[in-house]
C-alpha positions as CSV (number, residue, x, y, z in Angstrom):
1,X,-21.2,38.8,-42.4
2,X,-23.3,36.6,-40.2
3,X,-24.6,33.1,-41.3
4,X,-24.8,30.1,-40.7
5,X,-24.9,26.4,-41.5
6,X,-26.1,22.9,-39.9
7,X,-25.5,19.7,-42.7
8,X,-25.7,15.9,-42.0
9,X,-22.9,14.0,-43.4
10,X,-22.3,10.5,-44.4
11,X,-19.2,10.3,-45.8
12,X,-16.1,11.2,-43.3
13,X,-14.3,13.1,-45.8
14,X,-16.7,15.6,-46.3
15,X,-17.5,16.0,-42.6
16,X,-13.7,17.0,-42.1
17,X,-13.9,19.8,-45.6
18,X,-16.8,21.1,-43.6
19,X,-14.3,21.3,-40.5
20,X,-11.1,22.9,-42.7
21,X,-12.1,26.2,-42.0
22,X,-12.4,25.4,-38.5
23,X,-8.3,24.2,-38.6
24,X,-9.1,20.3,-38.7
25,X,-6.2,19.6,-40.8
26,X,-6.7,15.0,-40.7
27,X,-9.8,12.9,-39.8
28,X,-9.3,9.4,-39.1
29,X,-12.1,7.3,-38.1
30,X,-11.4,4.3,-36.0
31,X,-14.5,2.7,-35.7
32,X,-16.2,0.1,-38.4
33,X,-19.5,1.4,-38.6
34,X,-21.3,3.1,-41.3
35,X,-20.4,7.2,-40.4
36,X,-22.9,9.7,-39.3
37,X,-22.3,13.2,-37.9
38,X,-24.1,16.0,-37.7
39,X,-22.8,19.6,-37.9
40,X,-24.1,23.3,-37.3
41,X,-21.5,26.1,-38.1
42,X,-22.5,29.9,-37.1
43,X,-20.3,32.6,-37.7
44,X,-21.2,36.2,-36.2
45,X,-19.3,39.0,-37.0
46,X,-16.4,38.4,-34.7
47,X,-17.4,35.0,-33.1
48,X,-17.8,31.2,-34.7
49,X,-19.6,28.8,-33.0
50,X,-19.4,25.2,-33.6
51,X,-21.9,22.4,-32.3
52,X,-21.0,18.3,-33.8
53,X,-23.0,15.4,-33.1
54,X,-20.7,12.3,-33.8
55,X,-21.8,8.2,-34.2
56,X,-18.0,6.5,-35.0
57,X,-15.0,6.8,-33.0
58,X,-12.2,9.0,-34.6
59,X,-9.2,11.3,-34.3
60,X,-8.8,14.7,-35.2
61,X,-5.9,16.5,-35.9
62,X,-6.8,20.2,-35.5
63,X,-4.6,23.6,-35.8
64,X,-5.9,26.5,-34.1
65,X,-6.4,29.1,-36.8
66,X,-4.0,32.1,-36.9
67,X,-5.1,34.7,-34.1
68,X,-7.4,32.5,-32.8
69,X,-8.5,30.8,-29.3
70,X,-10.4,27.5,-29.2
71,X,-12.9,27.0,-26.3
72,X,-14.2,23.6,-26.5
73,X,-16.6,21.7,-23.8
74,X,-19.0,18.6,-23.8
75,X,-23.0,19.0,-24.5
76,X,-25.8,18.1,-22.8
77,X,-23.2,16.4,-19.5
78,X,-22.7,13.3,-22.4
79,X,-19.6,11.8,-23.6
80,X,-16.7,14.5,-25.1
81,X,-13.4,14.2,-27.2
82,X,-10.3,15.1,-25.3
83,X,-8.3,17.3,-26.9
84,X,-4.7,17.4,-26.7
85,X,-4.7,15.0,-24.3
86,X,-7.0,16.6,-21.7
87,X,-10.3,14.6,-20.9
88,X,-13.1,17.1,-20.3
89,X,-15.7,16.0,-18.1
90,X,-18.9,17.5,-17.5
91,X,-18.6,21.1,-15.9
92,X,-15.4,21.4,-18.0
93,X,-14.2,23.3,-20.6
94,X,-10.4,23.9,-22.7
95,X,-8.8,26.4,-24.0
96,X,-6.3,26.5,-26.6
97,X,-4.4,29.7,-27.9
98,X,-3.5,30.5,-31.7
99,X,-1.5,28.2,-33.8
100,X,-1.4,25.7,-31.3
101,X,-1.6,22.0,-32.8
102,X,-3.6,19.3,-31.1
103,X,-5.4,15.6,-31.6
104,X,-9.0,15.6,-30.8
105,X,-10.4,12.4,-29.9
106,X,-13.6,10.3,-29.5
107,X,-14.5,6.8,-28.0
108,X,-17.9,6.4,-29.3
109,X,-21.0,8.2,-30.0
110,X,-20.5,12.0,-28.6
111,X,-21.8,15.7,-28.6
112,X,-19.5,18.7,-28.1
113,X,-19.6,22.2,-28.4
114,X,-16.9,25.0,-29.4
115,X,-16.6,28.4,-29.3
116,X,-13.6,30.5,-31.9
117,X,-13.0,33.9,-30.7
118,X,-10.0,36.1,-32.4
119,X,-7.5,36.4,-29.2
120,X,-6.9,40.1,-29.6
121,X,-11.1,40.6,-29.4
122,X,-10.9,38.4,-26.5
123,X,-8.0,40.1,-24.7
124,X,-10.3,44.0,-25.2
125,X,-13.1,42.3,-23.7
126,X,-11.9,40.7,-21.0
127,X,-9.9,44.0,-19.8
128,X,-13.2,45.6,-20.2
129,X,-15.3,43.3,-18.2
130,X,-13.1,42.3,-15.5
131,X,-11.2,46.0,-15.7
132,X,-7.6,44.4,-15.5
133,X,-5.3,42.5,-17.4
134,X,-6.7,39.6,-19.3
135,X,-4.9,37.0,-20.9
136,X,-5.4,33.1,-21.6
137,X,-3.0,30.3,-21.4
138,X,-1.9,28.8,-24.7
139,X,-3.1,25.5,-23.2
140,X,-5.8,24.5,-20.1
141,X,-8.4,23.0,-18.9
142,X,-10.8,25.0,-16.8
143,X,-13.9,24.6,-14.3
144,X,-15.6,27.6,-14.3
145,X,-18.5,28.8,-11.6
146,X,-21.4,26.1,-12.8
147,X,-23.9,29.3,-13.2
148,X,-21.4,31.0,-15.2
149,X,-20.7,27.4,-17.6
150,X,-24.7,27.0,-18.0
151,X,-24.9,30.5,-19.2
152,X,-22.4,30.0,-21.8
153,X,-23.7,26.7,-22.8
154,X,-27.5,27.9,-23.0
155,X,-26.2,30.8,-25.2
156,X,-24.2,28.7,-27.4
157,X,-27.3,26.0,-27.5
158,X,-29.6,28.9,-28.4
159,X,-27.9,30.0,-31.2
160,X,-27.2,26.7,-32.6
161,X,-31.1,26.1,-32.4
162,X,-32.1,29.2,-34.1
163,X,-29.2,28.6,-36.6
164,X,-30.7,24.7,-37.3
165,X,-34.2,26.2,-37.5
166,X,-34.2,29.6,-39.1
167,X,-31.2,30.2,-40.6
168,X,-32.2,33.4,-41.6
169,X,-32.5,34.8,-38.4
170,X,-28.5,35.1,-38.0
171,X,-29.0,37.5,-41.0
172,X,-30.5,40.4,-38.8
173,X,-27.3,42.5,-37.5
174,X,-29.3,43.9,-34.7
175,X,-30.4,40.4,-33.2
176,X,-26.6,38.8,-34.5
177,X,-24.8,41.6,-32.5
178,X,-26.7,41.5,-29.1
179,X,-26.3,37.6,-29.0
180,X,-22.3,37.7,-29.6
181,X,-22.4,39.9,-27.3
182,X,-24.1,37.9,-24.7
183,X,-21.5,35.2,-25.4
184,X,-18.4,37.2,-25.2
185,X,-19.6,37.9,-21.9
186,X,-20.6,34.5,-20.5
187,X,-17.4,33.8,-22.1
188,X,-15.4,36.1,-19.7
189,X,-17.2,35.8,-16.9
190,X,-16.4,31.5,-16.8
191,X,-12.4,32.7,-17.8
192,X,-12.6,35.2,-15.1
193,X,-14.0,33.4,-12.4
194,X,-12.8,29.5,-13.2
195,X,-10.3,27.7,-12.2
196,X,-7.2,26.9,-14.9
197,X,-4.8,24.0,-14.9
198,X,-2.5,25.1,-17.5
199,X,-0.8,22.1,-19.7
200,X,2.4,21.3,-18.4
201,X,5.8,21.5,-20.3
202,X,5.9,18.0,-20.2
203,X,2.6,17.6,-21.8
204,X,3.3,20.5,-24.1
205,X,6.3,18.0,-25.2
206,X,4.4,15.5,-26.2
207,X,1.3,17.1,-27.8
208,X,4.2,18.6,-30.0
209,X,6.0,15.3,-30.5
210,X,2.4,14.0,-31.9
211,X,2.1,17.2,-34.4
212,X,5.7,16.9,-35.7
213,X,4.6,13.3,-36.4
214,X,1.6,14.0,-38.4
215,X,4.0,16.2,-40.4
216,X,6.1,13.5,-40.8
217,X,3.5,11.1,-41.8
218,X,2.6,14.0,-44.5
219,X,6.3,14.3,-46.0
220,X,7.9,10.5,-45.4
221,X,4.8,8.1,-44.5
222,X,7.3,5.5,-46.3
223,X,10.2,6.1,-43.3
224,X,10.5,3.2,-40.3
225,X,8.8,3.9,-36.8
226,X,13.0,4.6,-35.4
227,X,13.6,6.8,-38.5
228,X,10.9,8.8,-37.4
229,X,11.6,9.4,-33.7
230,X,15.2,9.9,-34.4
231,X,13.7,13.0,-36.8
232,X,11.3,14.0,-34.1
233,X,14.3,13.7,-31.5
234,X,11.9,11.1,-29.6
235,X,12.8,7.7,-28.3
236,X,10.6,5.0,-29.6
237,X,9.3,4.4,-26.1
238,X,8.1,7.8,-25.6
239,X,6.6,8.7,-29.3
240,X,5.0,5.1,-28.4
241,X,3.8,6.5,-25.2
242,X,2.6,9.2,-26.5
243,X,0.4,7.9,-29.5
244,X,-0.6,5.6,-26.7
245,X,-2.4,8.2,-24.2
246,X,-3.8,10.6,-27.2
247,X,-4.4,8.2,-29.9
248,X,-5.0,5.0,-28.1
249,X,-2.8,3.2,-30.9
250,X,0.8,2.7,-31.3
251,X,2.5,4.5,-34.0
252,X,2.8,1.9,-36.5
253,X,-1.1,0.9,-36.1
254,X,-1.7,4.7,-36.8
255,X,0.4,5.0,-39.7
256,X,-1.1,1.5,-41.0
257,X,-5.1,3.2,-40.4
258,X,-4.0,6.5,-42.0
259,X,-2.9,4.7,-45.5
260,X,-5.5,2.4,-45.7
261,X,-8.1,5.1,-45.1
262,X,-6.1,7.5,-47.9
263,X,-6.5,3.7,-50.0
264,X,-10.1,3.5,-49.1
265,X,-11.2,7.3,-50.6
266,X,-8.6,6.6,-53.7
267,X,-10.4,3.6,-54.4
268,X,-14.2,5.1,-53.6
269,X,-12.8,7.6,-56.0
270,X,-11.3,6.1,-58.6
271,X,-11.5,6.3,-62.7
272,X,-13.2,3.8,-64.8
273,X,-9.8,3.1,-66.3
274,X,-8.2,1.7,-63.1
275,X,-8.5,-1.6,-62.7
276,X,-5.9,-2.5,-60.9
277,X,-5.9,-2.2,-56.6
278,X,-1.8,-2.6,-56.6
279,X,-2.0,0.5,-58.9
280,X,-3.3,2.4,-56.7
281,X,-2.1,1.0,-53.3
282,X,1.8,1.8,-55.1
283,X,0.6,5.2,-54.6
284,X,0.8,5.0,-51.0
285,X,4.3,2.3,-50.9
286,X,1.3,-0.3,-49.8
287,X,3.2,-3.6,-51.1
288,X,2.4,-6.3,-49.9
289,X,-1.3,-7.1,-51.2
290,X,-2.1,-10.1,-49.1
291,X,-1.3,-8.4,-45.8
292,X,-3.3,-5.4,-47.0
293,X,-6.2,-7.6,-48.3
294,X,-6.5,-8.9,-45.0
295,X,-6.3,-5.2,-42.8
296,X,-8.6,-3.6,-45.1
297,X,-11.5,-6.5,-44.9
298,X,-11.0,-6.1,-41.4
299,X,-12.1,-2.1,-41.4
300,X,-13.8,-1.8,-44.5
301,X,-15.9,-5.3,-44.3
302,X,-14.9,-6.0,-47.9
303,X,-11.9,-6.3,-50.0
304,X,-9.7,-3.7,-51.6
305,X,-10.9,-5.0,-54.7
306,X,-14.8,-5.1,-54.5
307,X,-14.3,-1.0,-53.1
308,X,-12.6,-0.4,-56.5
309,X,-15.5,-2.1,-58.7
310,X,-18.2,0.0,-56.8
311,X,-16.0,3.3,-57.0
312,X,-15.1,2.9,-61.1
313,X,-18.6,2.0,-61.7
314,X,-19.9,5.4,-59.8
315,X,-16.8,7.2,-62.6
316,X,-18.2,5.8,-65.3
């Protein structure tokens, strides 16, 4: 059924629940500001839209929901995330198919847009419009017609508008119908008419080397930076090559930002019976204290310790 949502957020890990059902699987933020984002969901009967506002820097891992394709493009010609690697610029958009696995990542402040259409709806449409064949590349960037990218863009704007100010609105079938439909086709007409670099294998390589490694991290965050790109059958150069270009870190600095973000929540969130930060760092094979003291001022702008105090007193 049609609906729709817009929420402010000021805590990351509820901005990235908000996202689970839009296949954002981790949410790392890299920046050491306070976080602020604002979000607007819609979901039509066939369509979702999505339209973020984001302060803080931060990565993204994101899965493409089964029978899915993810459009994404930047708002309003300001700053974007790339996604999988690929930096959109304005008069851009991306493409990626079902089930595929990708890092989304942002510099700074930033507004973006994203459109999630089921691939088999899109396919029927497509053949319709264009009255051929009509498929779309598991992976690519694209610069459709600009008349055809400011249609789709002022559709997509309008409904997140009327979404944000009567939400109601989205309720009516009637008026719900004829605007999915007016997307599907601004939709096909920039796919139709654009030009596509598909990803190539070799960056299709290393977007999957990066998702393996978030799996990794998931199972065995404990195992050495070799351990893990002999399992991901990587060199050490190349998975530090590739966390390089999509995640502007090395592998170990991700890893190290990952658990102390996972120590950070536990701590926000802990009972008024722990009172002990090794406790819960041991939780997360985070041993030595004085190292960790020190890494987690630097983020957090206080210690492990006075995080704990404000998070048992908020339990109790």
């Amino acid at each position: 059924m049609p609906g729709s949502r817009a929420s402010v957020f000021g805590e990351a890990e509820q901005f990235q629940a908000a996202l689970g059902v839009d296949g954002v699987a981790e949410f790392l933020v890299t920046g050491h500001r306070a976080f602020r984002a604002r979000l607007t969901q819609v979901a039509l009967d066939r369509v979702r839209l999505l339209a973020a506002d984001e302060a803080q820097p931060r990565i993204a891992f994101v899965s493409v929901p089964a029978g899915m394709v993810l459009v994404a493009f930047p708002v309003d010609g300001g700053p974007s995330p790339s996604w999988g690697g690929i930096e959109l610029r304005t008069g851009e958009m991306t493409t990626f198919g079902r089930g595929e696995r990708l890092h989304s990542r942002t510099l700074g402040p930033c507004r973006w847009g994203a459109i999630q259409i089921p691939e088999d709806q899109l396919a029927r449409y497509g053949c319709a419009l264009t009255g051929s064949g009509f498929a779309v590349a598991s992976a690519a960037r694209w610069r459709p017609p600009r008349a055809e990218l400011t249609q789709l863009r002022r559709l997509h704007s309008a409904a997140v508008r009327m979404a944000e100010a009567r939400a109601g609105a989205l309720t009516d079938p009637e008026a719900a119908h004829g605007l999915e439909q007016q997307l599907l086709h601004a939709l096909i007409d920039c796919l139709s008419t654009g030009q596509a670099d598909n990803e190539t294998s070799a960056a299709r390589r290393h977007r999957g080397i990066l998702a393996r490694f978030e799996d990794l991290l998931a199972a065995e965050s404990s195992l050495r930076i070799a351990e893990m790109s002999a399992a991901l059958g990587a060199s050490e150069r190349l998975l530090r090559e590739c966390c390089n270009r999509q995640l502007g870190m090395s592998p170990s600095l991700y890893r190290r930002r990952r658990l102390l973000q996972q120590l950070h929540r536990a701590l926000q969130d802990a009972c008024g019976d722990v009172t002990s930060v090794s406790l819960v760092a041991e939780r997360y094979r985070l041993r030595d204290l004085g190292r960790l003291a020190a890494n987690y001022r630097t983020v957090y702008g206080e210690l492990p310790s006075a995080t704990l105090r404000r998070g048992s007193t908020r339990g109790r």
